[in-house]
C-alpha positions in Angstrom: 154.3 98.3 69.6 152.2 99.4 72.4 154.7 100.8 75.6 154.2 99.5 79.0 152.0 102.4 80.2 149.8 101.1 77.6 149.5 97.3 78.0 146.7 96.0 81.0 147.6 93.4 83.0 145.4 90.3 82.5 143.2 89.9 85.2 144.6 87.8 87.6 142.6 84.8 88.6 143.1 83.7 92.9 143.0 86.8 95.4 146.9 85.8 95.8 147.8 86.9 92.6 145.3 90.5 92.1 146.6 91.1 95.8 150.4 91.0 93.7 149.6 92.6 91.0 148.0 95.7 93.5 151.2 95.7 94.8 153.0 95.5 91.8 150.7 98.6 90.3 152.3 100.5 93.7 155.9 99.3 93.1 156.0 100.4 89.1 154.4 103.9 90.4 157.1 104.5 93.5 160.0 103.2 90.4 160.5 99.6 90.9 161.4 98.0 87.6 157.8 96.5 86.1 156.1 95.9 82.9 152.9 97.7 83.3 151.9 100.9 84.7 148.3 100.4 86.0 148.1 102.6 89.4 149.1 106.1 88.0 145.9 108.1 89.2 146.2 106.4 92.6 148.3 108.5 95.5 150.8 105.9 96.1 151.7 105.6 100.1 154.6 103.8 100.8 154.7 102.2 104.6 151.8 100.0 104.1 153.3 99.3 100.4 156.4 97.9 102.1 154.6 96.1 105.3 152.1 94.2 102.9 154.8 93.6 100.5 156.7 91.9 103.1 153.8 89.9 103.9 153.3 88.4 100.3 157.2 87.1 100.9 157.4 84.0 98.7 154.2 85.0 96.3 156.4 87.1 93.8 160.0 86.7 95.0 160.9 88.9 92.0 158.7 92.0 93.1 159.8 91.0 97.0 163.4 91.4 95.6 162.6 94.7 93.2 160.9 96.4 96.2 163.8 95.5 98.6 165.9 97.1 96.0 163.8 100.1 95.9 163.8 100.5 99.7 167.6 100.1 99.8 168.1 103.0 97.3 165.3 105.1 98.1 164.6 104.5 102.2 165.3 108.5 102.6 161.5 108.8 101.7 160.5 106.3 104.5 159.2 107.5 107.3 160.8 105.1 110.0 158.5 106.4 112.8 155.5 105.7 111.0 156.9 102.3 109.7 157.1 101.1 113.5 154.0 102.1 114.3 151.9 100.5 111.5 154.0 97.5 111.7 153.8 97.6 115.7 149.7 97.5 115.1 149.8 94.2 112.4 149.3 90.6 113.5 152.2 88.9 114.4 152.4 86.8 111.0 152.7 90.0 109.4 155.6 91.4 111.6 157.6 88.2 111.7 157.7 88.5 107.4 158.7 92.0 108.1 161.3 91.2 110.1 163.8 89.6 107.5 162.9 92.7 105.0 163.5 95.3 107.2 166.7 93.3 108.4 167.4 93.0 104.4 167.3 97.1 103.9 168.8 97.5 106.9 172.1 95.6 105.9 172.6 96.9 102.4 171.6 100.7 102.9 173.4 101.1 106.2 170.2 102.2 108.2 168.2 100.9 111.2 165.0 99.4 110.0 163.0 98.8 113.1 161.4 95.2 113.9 164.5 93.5 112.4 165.5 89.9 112.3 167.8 87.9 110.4 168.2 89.3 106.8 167.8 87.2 103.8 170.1 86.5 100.6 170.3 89.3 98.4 171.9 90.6 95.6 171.3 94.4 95.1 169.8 94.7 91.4 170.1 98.3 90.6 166.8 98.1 88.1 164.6 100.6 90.6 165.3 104.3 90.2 163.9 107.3 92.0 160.7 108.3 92.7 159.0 110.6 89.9 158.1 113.6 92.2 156.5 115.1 89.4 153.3 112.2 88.7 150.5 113.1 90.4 150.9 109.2 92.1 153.7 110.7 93.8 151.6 113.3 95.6 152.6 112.2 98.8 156.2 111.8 98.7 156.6 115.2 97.0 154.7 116.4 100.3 157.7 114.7 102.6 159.9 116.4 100.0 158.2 119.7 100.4 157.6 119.3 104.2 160.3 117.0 105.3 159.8 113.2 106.9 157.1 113.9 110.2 153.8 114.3 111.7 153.5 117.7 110.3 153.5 116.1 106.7 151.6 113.5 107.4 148.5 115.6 108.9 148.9 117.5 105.6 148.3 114.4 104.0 145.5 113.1 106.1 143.4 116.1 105.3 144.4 116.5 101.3 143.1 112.7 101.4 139.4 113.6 102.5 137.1 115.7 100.4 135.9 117.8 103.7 135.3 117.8 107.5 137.1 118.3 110.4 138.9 115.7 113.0 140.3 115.7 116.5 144.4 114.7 116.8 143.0 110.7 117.9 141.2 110.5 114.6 144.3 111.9 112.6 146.6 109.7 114.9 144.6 106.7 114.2 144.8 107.4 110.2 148.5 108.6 110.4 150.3 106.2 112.5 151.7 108.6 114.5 151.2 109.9 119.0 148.7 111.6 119.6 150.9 113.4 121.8 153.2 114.3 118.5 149.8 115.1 115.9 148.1 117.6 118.5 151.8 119.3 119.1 152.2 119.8 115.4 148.1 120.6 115.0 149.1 123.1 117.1 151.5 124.5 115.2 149.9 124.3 111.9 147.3 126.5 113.3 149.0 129.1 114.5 151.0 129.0 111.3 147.1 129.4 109.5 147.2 126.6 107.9 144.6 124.7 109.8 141.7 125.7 111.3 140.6 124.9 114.7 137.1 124.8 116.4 136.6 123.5 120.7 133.8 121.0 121.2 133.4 120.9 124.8 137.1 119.8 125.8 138.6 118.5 122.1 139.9 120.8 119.2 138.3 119.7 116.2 140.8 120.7 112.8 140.2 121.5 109.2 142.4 123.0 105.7 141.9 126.8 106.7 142.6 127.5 102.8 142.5 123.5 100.7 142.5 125.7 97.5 146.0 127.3 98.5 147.3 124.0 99.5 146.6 122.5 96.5 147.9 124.5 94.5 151.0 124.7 96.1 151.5 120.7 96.4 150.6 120.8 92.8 149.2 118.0 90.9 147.0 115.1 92.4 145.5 112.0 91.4 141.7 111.2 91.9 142.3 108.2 93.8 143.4 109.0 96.9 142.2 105.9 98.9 143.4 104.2 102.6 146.2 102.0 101.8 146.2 100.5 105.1 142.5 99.6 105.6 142.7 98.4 101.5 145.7 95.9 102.6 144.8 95.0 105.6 141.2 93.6 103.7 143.7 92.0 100.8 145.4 90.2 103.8 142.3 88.6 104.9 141.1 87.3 101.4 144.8 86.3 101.0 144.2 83.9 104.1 140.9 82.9 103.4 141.7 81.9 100.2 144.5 79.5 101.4 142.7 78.2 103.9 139.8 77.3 101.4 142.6 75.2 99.6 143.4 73.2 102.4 140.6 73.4 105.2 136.9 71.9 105.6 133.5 73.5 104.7 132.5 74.1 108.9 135.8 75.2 109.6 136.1 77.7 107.0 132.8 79.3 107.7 134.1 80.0 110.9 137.1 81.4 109.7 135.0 83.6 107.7 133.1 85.1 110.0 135.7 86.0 112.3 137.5 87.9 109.4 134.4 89.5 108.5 134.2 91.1 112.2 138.2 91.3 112.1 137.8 93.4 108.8 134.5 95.3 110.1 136.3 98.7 110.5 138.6 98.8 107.6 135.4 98.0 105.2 133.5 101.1 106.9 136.4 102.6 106.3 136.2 101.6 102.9 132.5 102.4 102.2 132.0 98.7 101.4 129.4 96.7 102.8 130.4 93.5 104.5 128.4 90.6 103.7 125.1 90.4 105.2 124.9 89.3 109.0 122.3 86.4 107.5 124.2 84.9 105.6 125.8 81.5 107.8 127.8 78.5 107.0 128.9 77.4 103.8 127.6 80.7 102.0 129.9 82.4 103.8 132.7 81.7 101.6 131.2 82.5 98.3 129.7 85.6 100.0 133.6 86.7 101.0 134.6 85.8 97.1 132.2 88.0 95.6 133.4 90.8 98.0 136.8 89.9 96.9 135.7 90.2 93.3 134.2 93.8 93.3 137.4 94.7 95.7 140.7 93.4 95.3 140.1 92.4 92.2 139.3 95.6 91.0 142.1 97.4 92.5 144.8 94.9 91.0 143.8 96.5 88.1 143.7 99.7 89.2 140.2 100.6 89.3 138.4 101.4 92.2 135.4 99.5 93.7 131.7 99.2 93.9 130.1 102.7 94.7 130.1 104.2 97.9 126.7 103.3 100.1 123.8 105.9 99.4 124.0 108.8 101.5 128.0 108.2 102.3 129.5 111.5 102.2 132.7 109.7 101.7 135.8 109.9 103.9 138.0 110.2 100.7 138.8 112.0 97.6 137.6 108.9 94.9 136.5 108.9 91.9 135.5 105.6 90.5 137.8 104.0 87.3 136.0 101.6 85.4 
């Protein structure tokens, strides 16, 4: 009888359910009760995990529940700082489901969630357990455990997520959710410490892993698919939306709504390396256009593979490797 690590989830047929089962691949990773295990060479970040899982609300109630669980249990490796600021910078849909999560946790761990509303029903389940520190997946919370819950961390993260380069503390704020004022204090530090290296470009200080090898090797074990959670869900989101409103909308009205998630997604799919659709392509191609996205995307990392290649001649702003 094959174990869950070793059954594949079916692939799931409306952008709805592979944007579920993503963040069910996520959940089973963190420790969340599940059936299948298909996310465990993917660095696992948990703040967008919990915003986007918030958003899906009604979707899944089951994994809504499990993960609410999981947060309840586990919110010691939740960065609440970083949770405010990514949920501060969502659209307001997103923040008003967040609010009766966050409200949820809040009531039945005994903490301060921030952004919260009127908690729902809920019966604690006890099914989630504690994070594996050990599984490469959990790369990132065993760097929190290392380093402690902070910008510090989270700048170490930043940079063990790219394959090379340096960045100034507004790009690393703008990836970590974090001040400016707080990343450039704690670049600071990490400098003098040797840990980073430093280089002045006219009046910015450009940073870079002084040693990545030694780093490594003391985080220990990581997976090959380190990607941008919050640019991937923030893309889910849109086809999520799209999708519904191809249910229920008309052809001219659609295409508009297309195109304006197409130049509301713009910078998360550069992010990405993933072309948007091309700017010729009008009306009612629009929405087939957006599902064949969808296709090589979402529905590729429901399953836990990672997309299309990145463009020719991207240098890549991650550390990917492609899973077919």
């Amino acid at each position: 009888m094959a174990t869950s690590s070793q059954v594949r989830r079916r692939p799931a047929a409306t952008f709805a359910e592979q944007a579920t089962a993503l963040a069910w691949g996520a959940w089973v990773e963190l420790g969340v009760s599940g059936w299948t295990e298909t996310h465990s060479a993917w660095a696992i970040d948990p703040e967008p995990l919990i915003t986007f899982t918030a958003f899906l609300g009604d979707e899944d109630a089951r994994l809504r529940d499990e993960a609410t669980d999981w947060c309840v249990r586990n919110w010691r490796y939740v960065s609440k700082t970083r949770l405010k600021n990514l949920v501060r910078e969502q659209p307001p849909a997103v923040r008003d489901a967040f609010g009766p999560f966050a409200a949820t946790v809040s009531e039945h761990a005994g903490v301060v969630w921030p952004y919260a509303t009127e908690q729902r029903r809920f019966t604690v389940t006890g099914r989630s357990a504690a994070p594996q520190l050990d599984k490469p997946s959990m790369v990132w919370l065993r760097l929190r455990a290392m380093f402690g819950l902070g910008a510090r961390t989270e700048i170490l993260r930043f940079f063990l997520a790219q394959e090379d380069g340096r960045a100034s503390a507004a790009t690393i704020s703008a990836a970590t959710n974090y001040t400016k004022r707080n990343i450039s204090e704690e670049c600071e530090t990490l400098a003098k410490a040797g840990v980073l290296s430093v280089r002045p470009t006219g009046n910015r200080f450009y940073y870079s892993l002084a040693n990545r090898g030694q780093l490594e090797a003391f985080v220990g074990s990581m997976p090959i698919v380190r990607p941008n959670w919050i640019a991937m869900f923030n893309v889910a989101r849109h086809l999520v939306n799209l999708e519904s409103s191809a249910a229920t909308g008309m052809t001219r009205t659609l295409a508009v709504k297309v195109r304006i998630a197409i130049d509301e997604m713009e910078a998360d799919l550069d992010e990405l390396e993933i072309d948007p659709p091309r700017s010729d392509v009008r009306g009612e191609d629009l929405w087939p256009a957006i599902r064949s996205l969808g296709k090589e995307t979402l529905g590729k990392w429901s399953l836990g593979r990672w997309h299309v290649p990145p463009r020719k001649g991207g240098a890549g702003r991650s550390t990917i490797r492609r899973i077919s």
